[in-house]
C-alpha positions as CSV (number, residue, x, y, z in Angstrom):
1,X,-17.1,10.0,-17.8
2,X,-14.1,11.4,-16.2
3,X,-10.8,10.5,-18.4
4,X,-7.0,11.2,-17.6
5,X,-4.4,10.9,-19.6
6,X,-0.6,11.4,-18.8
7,X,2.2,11.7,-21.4
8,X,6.0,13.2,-21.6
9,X,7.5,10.6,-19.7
10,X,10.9,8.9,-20.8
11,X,14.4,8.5,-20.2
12,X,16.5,11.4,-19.0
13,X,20.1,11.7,-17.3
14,X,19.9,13.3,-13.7
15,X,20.1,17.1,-13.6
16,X,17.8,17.2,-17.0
17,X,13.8,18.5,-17.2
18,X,11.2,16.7,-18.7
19,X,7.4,18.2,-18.8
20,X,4.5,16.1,-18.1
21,X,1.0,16.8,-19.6
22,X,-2.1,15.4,-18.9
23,X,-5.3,15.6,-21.0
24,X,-8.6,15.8,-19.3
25,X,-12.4,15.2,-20.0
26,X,-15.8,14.6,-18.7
27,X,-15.2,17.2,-15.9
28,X,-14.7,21.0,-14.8
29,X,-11.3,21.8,-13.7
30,X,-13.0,23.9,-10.9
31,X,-14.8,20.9,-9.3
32,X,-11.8,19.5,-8.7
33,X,-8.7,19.1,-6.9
34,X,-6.0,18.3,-9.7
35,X,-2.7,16.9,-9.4
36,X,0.1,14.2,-10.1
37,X,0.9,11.4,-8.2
38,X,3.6,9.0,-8.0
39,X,4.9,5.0,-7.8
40,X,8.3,3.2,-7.8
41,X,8.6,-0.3,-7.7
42,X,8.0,-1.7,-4.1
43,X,7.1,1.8,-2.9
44,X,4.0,3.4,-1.8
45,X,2.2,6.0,-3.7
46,X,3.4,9.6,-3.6
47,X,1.4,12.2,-3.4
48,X,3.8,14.7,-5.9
49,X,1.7,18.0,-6.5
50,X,-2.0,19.3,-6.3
51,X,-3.5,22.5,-7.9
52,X,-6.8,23.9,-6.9
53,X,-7.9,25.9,-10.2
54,X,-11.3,27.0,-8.9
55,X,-9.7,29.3,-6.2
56,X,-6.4,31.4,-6.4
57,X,-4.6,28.2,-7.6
58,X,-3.2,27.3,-4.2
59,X,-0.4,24.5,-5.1
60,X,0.9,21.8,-2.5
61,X,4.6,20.0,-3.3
62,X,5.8,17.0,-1.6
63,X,9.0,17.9,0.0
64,X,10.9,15.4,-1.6
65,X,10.3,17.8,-5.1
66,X,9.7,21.6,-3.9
67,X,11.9,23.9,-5.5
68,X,12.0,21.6,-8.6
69,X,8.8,20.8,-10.2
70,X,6.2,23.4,-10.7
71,X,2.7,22.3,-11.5
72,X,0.4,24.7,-14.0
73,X,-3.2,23.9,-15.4
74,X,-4.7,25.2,-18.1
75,X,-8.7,25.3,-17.5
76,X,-9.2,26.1,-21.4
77,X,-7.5,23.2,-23.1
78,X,-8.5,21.4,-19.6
79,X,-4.5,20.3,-19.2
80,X,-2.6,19.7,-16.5
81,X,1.0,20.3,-16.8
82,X,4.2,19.1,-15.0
83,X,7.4,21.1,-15.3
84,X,10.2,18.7,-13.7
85,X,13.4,20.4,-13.5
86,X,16.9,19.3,-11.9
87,X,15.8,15.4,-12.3
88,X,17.2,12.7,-9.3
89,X,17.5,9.2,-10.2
90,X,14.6,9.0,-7.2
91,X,12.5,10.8,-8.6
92,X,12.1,7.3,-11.6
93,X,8.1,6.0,-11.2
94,X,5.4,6.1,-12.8
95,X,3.5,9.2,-13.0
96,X,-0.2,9.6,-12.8
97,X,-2.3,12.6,-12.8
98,X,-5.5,12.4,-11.0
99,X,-8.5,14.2,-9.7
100,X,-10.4,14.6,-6.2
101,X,-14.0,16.0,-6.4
102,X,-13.9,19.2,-4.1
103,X,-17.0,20.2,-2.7
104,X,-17.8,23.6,-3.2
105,X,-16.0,26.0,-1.2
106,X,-13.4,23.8,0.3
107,X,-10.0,24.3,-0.8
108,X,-6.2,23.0,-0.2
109,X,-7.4,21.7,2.8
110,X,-9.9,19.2,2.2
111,X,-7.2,18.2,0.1
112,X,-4.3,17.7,2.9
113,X,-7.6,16.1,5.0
114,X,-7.8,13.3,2.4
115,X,-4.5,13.0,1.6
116,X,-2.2,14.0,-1.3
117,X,-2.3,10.6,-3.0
118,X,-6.1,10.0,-2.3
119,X,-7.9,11.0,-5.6
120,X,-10.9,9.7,-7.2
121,X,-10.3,9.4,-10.6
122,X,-7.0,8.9,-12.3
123,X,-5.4,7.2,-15.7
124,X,-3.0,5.6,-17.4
125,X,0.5,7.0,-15.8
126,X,3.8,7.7,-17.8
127,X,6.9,6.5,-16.9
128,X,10.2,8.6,-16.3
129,X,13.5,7.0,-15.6
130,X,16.0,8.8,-14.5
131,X,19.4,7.6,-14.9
132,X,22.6,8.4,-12.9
């Protein structure tokens, strides 16, 4: 059974970091497309960041967070990081991470094909709040 679990969020003033972690089980990194998603209140779902671990760990960004968050796995403790950095009161919502099986050999752009917020599995999210 494939199990996600995001923590780290909370309550920090705008211009501040705050890592996100997620724990994963009942899958193989490699077989997967991994990355975070996001929700606000009356928004749509944002598709944040993606890693593909099983290749040479090609990494997408939304716009609206390139240069500021910086996603990492690590296939051994089968985590999923999220290093959030120079924090925007737009960037408050609830943050998932989730997973999209990848069939083998496809990459980044089955991904993009799908969509960035289009995963198949996915947990509990944590919720940052970013404060003016």
């Amino acid at each position: 059974e494939v199990q996600l679990q995001a923590s780290g969020g909370g309550l920090v003033q705008a211009g501040g970091s705050l890592r996100l972690s997620c724990a994963a089980s009942g899958f193989t990194f490699d077989d997967y497309a991994i990355g975070w998603f996001r929700q606000a209140p009356g928004k749509e779902r944002e598709g944040v960041s993606c890693i593909i671990s099983s290749s040479d760990g090609s990494t997408y960004y939304a716009d609206s967070v390139k240069g500021r968050f910086t996603i990492s796995s690590d296939n051994t403790k089968s985590t999923l990081y999220l290093q959030m950095n120079s924090l925007k009161p737009e960037d408050t919502a609830v943050y998932y991470c989730a997973a999209m099986i990848l069939p083998r050999g496809y990459g980044l752009g089955y991904v993009r094909a799908r969509g960035f917020n289009e995963y198949d599995y996915w947990g509990q999210g944590t919720l940052v709040t970013v404060s003016s």
